[in-house]
Backbone as CSV, one residue per row, in Angstrom:
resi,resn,N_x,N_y,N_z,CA_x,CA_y,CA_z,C_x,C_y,C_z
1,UNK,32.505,-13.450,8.371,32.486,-12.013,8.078,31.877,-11.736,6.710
2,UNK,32.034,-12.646,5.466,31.742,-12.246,3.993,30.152,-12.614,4.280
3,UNK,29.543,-14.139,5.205,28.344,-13.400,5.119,27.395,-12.580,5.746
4,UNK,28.017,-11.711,6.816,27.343,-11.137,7.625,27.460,-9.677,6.652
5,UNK,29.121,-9.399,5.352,29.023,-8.529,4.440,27.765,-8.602,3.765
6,UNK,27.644,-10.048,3.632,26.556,-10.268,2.411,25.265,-10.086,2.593
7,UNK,25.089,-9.742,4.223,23.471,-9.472,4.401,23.375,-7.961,4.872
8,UNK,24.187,-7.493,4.715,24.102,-6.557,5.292,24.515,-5.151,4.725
9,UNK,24.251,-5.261,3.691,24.120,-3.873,2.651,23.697,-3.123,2.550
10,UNK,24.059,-1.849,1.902,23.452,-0.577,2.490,21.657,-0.553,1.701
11,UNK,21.416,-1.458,0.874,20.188,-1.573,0.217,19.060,-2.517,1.515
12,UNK,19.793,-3.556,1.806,18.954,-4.408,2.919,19.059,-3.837,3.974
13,UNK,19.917,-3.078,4.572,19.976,-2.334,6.178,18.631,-1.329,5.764
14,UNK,18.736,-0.353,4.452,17.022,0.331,4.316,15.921,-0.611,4.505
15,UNK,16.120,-1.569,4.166,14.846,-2.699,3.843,14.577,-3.208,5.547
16,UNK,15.577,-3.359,6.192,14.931,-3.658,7.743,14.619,-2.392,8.757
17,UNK,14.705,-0.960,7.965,14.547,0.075,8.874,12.962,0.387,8.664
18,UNK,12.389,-0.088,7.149,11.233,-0.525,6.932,10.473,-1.541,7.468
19,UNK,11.147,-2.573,8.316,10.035,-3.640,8.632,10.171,-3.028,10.003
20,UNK,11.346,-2.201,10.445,11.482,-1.668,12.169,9.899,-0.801,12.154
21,UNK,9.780,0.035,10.798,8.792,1.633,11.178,7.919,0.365,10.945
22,UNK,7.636,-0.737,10.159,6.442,-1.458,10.217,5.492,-1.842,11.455
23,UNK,6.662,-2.114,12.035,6.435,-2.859,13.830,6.113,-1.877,14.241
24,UNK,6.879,-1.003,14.691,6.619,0.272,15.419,4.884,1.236,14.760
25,UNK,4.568,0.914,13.762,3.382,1.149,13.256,2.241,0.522,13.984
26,UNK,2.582,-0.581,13.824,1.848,-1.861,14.348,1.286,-1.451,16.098
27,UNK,2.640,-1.183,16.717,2.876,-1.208,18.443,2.067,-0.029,18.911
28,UNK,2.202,1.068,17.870,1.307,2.085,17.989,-0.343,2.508,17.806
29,UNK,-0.491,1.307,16.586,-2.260,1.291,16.060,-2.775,0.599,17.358
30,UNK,-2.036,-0.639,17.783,-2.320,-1.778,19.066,-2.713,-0.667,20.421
31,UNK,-2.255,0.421,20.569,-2.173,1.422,21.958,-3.226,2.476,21.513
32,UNK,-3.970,2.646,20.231,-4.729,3.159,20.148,-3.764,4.581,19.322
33,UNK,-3.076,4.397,19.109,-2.592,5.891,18.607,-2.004,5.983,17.264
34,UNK,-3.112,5.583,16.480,-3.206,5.350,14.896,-2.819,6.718,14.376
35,UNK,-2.420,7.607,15.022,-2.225,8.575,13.682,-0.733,8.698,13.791
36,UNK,0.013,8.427,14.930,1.355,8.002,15.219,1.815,6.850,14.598
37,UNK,0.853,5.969,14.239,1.221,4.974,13.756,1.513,5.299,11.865
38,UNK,0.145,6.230,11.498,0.305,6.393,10.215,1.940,6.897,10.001
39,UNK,2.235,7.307,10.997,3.584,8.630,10.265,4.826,7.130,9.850
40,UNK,4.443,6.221,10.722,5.868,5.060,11.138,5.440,4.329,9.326
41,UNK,3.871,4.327,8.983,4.249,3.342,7.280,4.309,4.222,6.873
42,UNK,3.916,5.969,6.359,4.546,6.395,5.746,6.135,6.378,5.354
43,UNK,6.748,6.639,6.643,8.407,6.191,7.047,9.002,4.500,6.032
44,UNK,7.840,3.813,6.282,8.197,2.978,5.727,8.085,2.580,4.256
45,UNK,6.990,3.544,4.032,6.914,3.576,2.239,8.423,4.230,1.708
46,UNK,8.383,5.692,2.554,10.089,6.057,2.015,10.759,5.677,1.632
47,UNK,11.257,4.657,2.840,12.289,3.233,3.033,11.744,2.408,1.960
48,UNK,11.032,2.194,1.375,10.667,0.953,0.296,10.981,1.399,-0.905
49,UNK,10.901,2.905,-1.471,11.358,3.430,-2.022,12.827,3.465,-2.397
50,UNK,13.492,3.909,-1.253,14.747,4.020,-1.060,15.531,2.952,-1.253
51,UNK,15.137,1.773,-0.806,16.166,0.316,-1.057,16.366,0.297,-2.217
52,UNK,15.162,-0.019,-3.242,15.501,-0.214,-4.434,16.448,0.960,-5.152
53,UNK,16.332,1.927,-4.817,16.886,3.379,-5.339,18.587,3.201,-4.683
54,UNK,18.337,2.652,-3.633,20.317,2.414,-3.018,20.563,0.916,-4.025
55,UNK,19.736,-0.087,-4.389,20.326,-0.935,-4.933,20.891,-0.846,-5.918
56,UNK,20.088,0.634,-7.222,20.339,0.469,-8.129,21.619,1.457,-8.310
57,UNK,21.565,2.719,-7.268,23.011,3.096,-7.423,24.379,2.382,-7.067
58,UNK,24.023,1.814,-5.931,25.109,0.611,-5.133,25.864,-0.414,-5.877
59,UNK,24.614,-0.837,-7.106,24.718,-2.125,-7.746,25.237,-3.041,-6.417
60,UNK,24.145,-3.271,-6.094,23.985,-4.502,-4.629,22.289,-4.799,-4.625
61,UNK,21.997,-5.127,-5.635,20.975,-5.899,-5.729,20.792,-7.092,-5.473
62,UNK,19.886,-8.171,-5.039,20.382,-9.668,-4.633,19.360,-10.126,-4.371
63,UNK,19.221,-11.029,-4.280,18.163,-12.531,-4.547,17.702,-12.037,-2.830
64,UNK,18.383,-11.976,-2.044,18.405,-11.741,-0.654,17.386,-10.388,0.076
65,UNK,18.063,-9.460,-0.898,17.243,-8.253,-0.652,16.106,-8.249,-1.212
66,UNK,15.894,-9.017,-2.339,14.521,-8.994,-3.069,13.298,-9.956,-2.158
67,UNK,13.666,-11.009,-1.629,13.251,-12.035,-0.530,12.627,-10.767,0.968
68,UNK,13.879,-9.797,1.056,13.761,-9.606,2.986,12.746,-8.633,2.215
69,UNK,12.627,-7.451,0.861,12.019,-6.210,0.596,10.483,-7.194,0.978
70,UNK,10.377,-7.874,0.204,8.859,-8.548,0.284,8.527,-9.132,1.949
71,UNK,9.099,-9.469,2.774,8.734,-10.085,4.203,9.155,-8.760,5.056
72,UNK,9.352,-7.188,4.472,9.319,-5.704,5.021,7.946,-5.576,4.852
73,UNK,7.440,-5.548,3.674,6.243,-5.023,2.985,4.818,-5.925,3.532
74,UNK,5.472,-6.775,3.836,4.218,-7.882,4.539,3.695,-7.247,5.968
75,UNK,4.987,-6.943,6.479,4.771,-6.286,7.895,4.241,-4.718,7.825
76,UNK,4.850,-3.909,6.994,4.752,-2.527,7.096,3.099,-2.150,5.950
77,UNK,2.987,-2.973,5.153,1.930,-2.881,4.227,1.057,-3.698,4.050
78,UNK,0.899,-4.638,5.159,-0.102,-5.822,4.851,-0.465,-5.809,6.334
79,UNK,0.413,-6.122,7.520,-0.253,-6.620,8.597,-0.412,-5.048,9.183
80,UNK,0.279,-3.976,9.333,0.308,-2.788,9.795,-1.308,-1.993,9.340
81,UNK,-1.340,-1.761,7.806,-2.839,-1.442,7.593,-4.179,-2.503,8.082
82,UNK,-3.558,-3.688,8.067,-4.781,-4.790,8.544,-5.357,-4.549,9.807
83,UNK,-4.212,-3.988,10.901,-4.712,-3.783,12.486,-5.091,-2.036,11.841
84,UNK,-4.888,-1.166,10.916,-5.926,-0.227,11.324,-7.480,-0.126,10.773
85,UNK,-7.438,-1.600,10.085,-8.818,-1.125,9.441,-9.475,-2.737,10.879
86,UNK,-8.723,-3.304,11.612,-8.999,-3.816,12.473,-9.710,-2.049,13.690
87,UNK,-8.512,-1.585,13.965,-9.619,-0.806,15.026,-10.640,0.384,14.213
88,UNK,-10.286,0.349,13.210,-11.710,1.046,12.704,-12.668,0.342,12.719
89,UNK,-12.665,-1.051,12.258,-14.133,-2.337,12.483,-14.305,-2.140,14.364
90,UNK,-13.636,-2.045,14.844,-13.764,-2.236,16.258,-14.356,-0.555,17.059
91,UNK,-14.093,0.468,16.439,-14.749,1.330,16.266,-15.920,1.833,15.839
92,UNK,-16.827,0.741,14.889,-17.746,0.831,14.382,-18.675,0.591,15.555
93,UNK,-18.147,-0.074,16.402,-19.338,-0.528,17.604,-20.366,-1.098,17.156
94,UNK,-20.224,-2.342,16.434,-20.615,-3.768,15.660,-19.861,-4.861,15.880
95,UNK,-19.516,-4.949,16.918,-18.579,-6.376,16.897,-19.419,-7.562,17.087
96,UNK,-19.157,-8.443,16.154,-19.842,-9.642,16.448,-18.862,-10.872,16.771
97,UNK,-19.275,-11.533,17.972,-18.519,-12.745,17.820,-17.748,-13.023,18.832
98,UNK,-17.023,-13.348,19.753,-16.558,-13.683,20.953,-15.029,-12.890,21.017
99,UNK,-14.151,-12.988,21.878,-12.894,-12.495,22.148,-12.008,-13.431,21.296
100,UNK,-11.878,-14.502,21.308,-11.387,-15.489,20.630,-11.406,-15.482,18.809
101,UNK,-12.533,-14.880,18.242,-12.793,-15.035,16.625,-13.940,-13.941,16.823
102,UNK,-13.583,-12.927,16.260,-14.712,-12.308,16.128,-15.155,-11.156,14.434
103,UNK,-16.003,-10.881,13.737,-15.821,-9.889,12.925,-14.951,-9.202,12.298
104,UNK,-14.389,-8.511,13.583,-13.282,-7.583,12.937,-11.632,-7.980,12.534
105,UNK,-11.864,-9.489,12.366,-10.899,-9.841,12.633,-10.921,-10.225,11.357
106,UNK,-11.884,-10.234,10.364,-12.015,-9.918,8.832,-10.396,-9.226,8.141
107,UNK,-10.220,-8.070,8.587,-9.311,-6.951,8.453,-8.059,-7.857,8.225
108,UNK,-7.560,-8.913,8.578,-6.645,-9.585,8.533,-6.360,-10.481,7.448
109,UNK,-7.583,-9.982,6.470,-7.540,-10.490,4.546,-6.464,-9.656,4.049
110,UNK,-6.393,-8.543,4.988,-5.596,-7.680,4.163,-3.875,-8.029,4.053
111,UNK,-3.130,-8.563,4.828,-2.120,-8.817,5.116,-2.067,-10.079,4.114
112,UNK,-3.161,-10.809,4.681,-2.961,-12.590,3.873,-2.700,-12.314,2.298
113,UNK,-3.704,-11.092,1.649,-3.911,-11.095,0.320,-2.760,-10.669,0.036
114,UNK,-2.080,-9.512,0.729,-0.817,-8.759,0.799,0.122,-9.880,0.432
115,UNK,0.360,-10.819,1.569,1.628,-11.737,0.951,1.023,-12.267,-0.166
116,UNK,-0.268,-12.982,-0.289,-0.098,-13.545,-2.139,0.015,-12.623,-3.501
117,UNK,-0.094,-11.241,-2.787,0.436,-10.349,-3.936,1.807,-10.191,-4.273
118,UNK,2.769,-10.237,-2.997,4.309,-9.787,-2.818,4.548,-11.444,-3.600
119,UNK,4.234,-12.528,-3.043,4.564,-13.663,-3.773,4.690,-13.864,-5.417
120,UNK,3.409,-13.832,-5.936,2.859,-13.286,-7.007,3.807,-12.459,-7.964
121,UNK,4.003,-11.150,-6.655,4.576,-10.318,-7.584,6.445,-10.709,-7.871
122,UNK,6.716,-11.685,-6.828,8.127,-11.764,-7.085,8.399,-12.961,-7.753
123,UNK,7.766,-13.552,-8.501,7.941,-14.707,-9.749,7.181,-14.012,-11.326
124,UNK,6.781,-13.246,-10.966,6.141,-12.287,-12.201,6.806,-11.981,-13.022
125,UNK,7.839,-11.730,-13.855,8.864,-10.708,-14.682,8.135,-9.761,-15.281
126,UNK,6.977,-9.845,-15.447,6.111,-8.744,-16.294,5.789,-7.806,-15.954
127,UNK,6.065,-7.641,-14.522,5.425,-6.433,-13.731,6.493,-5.031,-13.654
128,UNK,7.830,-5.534,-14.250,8.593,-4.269,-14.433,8.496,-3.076,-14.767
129,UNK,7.534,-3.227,-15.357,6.600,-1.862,-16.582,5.479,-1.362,-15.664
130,UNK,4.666,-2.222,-15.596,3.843,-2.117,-14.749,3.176,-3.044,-13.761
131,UNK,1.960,-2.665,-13.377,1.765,-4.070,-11.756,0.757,-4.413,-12.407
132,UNK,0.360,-6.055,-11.874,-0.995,-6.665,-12.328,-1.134,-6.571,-10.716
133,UNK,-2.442,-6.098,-10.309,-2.592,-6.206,-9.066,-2.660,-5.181,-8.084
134,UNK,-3.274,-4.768,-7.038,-3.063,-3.389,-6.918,-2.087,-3.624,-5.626
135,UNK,-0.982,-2.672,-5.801,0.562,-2.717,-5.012,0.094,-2.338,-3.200
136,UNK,0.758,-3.765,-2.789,0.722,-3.466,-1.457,0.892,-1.682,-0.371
137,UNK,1.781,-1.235,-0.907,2.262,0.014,-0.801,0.657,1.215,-1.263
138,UNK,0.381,1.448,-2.035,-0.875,1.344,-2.412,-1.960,1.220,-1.397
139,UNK,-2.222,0.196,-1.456,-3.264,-0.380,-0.043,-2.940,0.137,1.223
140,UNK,-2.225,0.201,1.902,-1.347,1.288,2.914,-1.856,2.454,2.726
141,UNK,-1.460,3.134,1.720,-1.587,4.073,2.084,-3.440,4.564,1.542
142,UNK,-4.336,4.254,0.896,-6.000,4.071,0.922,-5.854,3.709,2.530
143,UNK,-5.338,3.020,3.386,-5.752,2.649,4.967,-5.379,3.733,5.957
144,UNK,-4.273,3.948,5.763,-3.809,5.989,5.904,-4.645,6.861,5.688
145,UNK,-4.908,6.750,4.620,-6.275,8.166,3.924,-7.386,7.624,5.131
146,UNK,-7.811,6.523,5.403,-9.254,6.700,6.061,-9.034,6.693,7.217
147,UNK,-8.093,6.438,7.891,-7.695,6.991,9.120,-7.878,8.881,9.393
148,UNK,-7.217,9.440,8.344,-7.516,10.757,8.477,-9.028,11.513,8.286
149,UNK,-9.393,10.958,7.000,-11.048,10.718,6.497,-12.042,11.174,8.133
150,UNK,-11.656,9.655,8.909,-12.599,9.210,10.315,-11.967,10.239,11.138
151,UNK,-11.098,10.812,11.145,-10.281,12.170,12.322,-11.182,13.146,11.662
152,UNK,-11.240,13.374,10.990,-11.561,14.663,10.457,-12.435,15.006,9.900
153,UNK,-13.584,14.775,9.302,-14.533,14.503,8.804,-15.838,13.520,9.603
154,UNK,-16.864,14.393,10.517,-17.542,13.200,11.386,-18.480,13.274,10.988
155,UNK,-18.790,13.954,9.666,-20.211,13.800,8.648,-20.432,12.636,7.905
156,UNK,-18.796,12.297,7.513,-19.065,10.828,6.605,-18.941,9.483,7.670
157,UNK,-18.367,9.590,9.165,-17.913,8.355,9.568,-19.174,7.451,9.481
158,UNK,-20.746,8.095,9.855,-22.085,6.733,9.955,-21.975,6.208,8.561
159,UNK,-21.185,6.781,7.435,-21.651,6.910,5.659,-20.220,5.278,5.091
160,UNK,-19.380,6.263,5.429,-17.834,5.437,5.111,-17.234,4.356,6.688
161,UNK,-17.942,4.757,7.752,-17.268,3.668,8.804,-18.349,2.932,9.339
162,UNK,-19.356,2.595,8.622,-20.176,1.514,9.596,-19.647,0.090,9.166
163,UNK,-19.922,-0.968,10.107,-19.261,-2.114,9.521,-19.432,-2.611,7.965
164,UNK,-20.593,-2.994,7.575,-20.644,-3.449,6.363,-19.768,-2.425,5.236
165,UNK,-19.932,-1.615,5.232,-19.127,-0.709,4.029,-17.734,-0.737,4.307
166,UNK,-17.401,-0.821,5.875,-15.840,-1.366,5.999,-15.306,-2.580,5.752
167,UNK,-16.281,-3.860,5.958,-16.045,-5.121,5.531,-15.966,-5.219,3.999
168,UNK,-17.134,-4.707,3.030,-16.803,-4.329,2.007,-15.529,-3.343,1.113
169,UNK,-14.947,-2.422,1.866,-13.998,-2.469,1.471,-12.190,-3.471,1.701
170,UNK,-12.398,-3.683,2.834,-11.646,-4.807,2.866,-11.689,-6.121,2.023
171,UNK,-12.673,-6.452,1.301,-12.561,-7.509,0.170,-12.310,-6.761,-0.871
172,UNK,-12.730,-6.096,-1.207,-12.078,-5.324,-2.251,-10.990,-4.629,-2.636
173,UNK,-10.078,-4.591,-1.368,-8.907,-4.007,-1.740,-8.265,-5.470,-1.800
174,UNK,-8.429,-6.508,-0.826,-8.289,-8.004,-0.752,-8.310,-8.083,-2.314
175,UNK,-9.282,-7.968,-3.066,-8.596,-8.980,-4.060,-8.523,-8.333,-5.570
176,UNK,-8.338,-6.991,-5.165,-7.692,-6.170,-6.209,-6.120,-6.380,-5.788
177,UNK,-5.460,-6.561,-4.891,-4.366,-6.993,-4.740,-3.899,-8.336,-5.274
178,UNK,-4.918,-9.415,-5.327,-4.889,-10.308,-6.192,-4.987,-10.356,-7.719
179,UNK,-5.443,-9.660,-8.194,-6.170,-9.443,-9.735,-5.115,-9.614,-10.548
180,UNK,-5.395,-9.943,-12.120,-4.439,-9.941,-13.100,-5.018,-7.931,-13.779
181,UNK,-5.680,-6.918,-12.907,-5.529,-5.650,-13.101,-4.553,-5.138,-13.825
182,UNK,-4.305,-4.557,-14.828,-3.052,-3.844,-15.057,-3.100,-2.276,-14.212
183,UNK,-2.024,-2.033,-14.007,-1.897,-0.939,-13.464,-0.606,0.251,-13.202
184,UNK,-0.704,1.518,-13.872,0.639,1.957,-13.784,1.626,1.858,-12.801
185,UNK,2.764,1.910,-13.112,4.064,2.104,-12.666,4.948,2.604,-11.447
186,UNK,4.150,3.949,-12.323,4.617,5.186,-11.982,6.310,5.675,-12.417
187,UNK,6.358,5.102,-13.531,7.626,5.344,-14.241,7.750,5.688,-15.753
188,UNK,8.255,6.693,-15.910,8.539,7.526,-17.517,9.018,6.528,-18.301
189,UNK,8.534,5.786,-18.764,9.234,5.099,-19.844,9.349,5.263,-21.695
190,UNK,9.385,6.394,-21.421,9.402,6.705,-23.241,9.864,8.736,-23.121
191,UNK,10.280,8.953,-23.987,11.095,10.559,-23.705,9.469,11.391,-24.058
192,UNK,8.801,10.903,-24.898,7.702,11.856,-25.145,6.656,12.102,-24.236
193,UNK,5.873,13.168,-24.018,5.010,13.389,-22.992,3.982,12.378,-23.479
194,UNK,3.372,12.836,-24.514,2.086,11.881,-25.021,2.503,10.161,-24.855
195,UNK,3.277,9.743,-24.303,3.421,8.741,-24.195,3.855,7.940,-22.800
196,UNK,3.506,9.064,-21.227,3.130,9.307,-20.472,2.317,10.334,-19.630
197,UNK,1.078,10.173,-20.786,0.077,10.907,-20.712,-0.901,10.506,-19.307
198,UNK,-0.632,9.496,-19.349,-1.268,9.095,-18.143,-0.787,8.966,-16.751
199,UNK,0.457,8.643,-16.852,1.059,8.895,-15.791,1.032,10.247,-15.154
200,UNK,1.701,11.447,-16.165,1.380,12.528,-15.547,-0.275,12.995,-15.533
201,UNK,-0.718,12.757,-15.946,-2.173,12.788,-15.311,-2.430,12.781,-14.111
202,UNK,-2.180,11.492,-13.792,-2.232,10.944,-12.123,-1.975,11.792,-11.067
203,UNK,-0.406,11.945,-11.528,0.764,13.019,-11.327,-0.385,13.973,-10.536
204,UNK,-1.098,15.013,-11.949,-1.503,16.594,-11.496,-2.448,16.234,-10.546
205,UNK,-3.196,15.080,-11.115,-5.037,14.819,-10.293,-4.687,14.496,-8.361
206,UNK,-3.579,13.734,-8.462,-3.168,13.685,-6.884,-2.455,14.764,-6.164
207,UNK,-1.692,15.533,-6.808,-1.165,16.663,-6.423,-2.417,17.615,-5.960
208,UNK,-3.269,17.612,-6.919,-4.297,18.597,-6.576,-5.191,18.497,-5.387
209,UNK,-5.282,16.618,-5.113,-6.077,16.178,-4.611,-5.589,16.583,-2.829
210,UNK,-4.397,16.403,-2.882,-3.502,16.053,-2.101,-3.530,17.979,-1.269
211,UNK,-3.109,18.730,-2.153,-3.767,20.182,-1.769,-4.699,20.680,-1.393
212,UNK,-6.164,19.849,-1.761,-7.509,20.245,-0.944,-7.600,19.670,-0.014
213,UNK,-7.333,18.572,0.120,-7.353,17.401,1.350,-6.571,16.469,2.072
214,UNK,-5.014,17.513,1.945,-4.227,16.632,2.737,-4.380,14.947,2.692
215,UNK,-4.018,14.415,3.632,-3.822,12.861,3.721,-5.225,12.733,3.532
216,UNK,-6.077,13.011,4.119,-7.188,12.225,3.487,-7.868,12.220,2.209
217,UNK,-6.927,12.860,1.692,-6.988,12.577,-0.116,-6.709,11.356,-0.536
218,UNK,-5.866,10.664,0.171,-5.556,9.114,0.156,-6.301,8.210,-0.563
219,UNK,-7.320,7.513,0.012,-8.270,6.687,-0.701,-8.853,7.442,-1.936
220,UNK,-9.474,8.568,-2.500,-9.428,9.125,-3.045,-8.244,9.642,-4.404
221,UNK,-6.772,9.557,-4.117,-5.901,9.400,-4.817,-5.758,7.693,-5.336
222,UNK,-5.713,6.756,-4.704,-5.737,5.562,-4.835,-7.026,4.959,-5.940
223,UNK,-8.404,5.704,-5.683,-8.985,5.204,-6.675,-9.157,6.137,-7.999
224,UNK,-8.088,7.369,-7.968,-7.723,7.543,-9.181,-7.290,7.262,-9.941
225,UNK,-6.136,6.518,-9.687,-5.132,5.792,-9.309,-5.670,4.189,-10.638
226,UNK,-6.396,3.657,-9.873,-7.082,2.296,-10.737,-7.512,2.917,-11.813
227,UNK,-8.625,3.923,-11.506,-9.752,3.912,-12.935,-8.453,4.978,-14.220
228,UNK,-7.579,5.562,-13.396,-6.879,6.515,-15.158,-5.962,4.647,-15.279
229,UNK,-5.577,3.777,-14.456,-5.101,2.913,-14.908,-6.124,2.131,-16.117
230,UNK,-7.225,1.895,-15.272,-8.299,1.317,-16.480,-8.572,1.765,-17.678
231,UNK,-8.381,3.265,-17.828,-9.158,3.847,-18.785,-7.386,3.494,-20.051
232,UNK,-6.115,3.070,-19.217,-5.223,3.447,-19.859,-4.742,1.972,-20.389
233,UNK,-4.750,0.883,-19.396,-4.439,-0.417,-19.934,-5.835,-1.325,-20.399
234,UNK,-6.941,-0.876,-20.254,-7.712,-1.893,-20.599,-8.570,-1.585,-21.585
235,UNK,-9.411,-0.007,-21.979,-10.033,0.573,-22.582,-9.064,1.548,-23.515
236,UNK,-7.685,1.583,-23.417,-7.062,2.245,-24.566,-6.742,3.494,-24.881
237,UNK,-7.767,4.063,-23.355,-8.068,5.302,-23.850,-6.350,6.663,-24.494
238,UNK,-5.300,5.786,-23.243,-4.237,6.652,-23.359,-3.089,6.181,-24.763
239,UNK,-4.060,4.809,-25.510,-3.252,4.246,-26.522,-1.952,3.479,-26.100
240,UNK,-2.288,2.908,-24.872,-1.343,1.905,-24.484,-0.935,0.874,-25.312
241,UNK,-0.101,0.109,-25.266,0.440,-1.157,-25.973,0.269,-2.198,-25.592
C-alpha cells in the first residue's frame, strides 16, 4: 500500500494524465485528425505545467515524479509533434523511399533529440533560472503553430511545406534542443521590472502575436522566443548576468 501511496500522488497522477493526452494526441495525428490531436498536447502542456505547480504546493516532489515528468514529455512533446511534422512531410507529396524507411521518417529526430534534451536537462542543476537548449514543450508547440499555419493559410503551404524547408526545419529545432543556447525561463526572478525586462517583453510580443494570429502565431512566438533570448543572454542587450 505505502508504495502504490508512493507512486501515486496528486503531482504524478497530473504527470500520467499528460502522457494519457500525449497518446491520445498521437492516436489522433495517426487517423489523420491533427487538429484534434493539437487540442490533446496542448492539454498536455497544461498538465506539465500543473505537476510541477501541485508538487510545489503539495510538497510531494520526488526523484520519481521528476523521472515519469520527463518519459510524459517524451511522449506528449517529442514523439506526438514528431508524427505531425511526419504527416506534414507526407503531405508534401515528396516521399522518397520505400514503406519500410522512407524520408519522412526524418521527423522522428524530433522525439530522439527530445529525450537527449529531457536527459540533459535532468542532470543539469543550472537550468533552474533558465534552459540551455530549446524546451521540449516549446518545440510542441512551433509543431502546433504549423499545423494551423498549413489549415489556414494556402498561400504559404508551396513556401513553408515543401519537403526540403520541412526537413530543414526539423534539424533545426533537432538540435536547438540540443544546444548549450541560453534561454529564458519564463520566471520573475528579481522584484524590479528592469530586471525582467525581457521576459515581459516576450510576455507583450506573444500576446500580441497571439491576437493577430491565433495558434498560428506559434512558430512565430517561438522564434521570438530564441532571438529576445539571444539578444538577452548572449549579446547583453537586457544586461543579463
Amino acid at each position: 500500500m505505502n508504495v502504490l501511496t508512493s507512486f501515486f500522488k496528486i503531482p504524478n497522477i497530473i504527470t500520467l494524465l499528460n502522457l494519457i493526452c500525449g497518446s491520445i494526441a498521437i492516436y489522433h495525428i495517426l487517423n489523420n485528425d491533427i487538429i484534434i490531436g493539437t487540442y490533446f498536447i496542448i492539454a498536455a502542456a497544461v498538465l506539465d505545467f500543473l505537476d510541477g505547480f501541485a508538487a510545489r504546493l503539495f510538497n510531494q516532489a520526488s526523484e520519481i515524479g521528476k523521472q515519469l515528468d520527463s518519459l510524459a514529455d517524451v511522449i506528449s512533446f517529442g514523439l506526438a509533434p514528431g508524427f505531425i511534422f511526419f504527416q506534414l512531410l507526407s503531405a508534401s507529396g515528396h516521399e522518397v523511399g520505400g514503406e519500410i524507411l522512407n524520408l519522412n521518417m526524418l521527423a522522428f529526430l524530433l522525439p530522439a533529440f527530445g529525450a537527449l534534451r529531457l536527459a540533459k536537462f535532468n542532470i543539469d542543476e543550472s537550468q533552474s533560472v533558465h534552459f540551455k537548449g530549446l524546451p521540449t514543450p516549446a518545440m510542441a508547440m512551433y509543431a502546433i503553430g504549423m499545423v494551423y499555419w498549413y489549415e489556414n493559410d494556402a498561400a504559404w503551404q508551396s513556401v513553408f511545406f515543401n519537403t526540403e524547408i520541412l526537413i530543414i526545419q526539423i534539424v533545426v529545432l533537432s538540435l536547438l534542443m540540443i544546444s548549450n543556447l541560453n534561454l529564458i525561463a519564463l520566471k520573475f526572478t528579481k522584484n524590479k521590472i528592469k530586471d525582467n525586462i525581457d521576459t515581459i517583453l516576450l510576455l507583450a510580443v506573444s500576446i500580441l502575436l497571439f491576437l493577430l494570429f491565433n495558434l498560428s502565431a506559434l512558430p512565430m512566438i517561438i522564434l521570438t522566443y530564441i532571438v529576445i533570448s539571444i539578444l538577452s543572454f548572449n549579446l547583453k542587450i537586457f544586461n543579463k548576468k
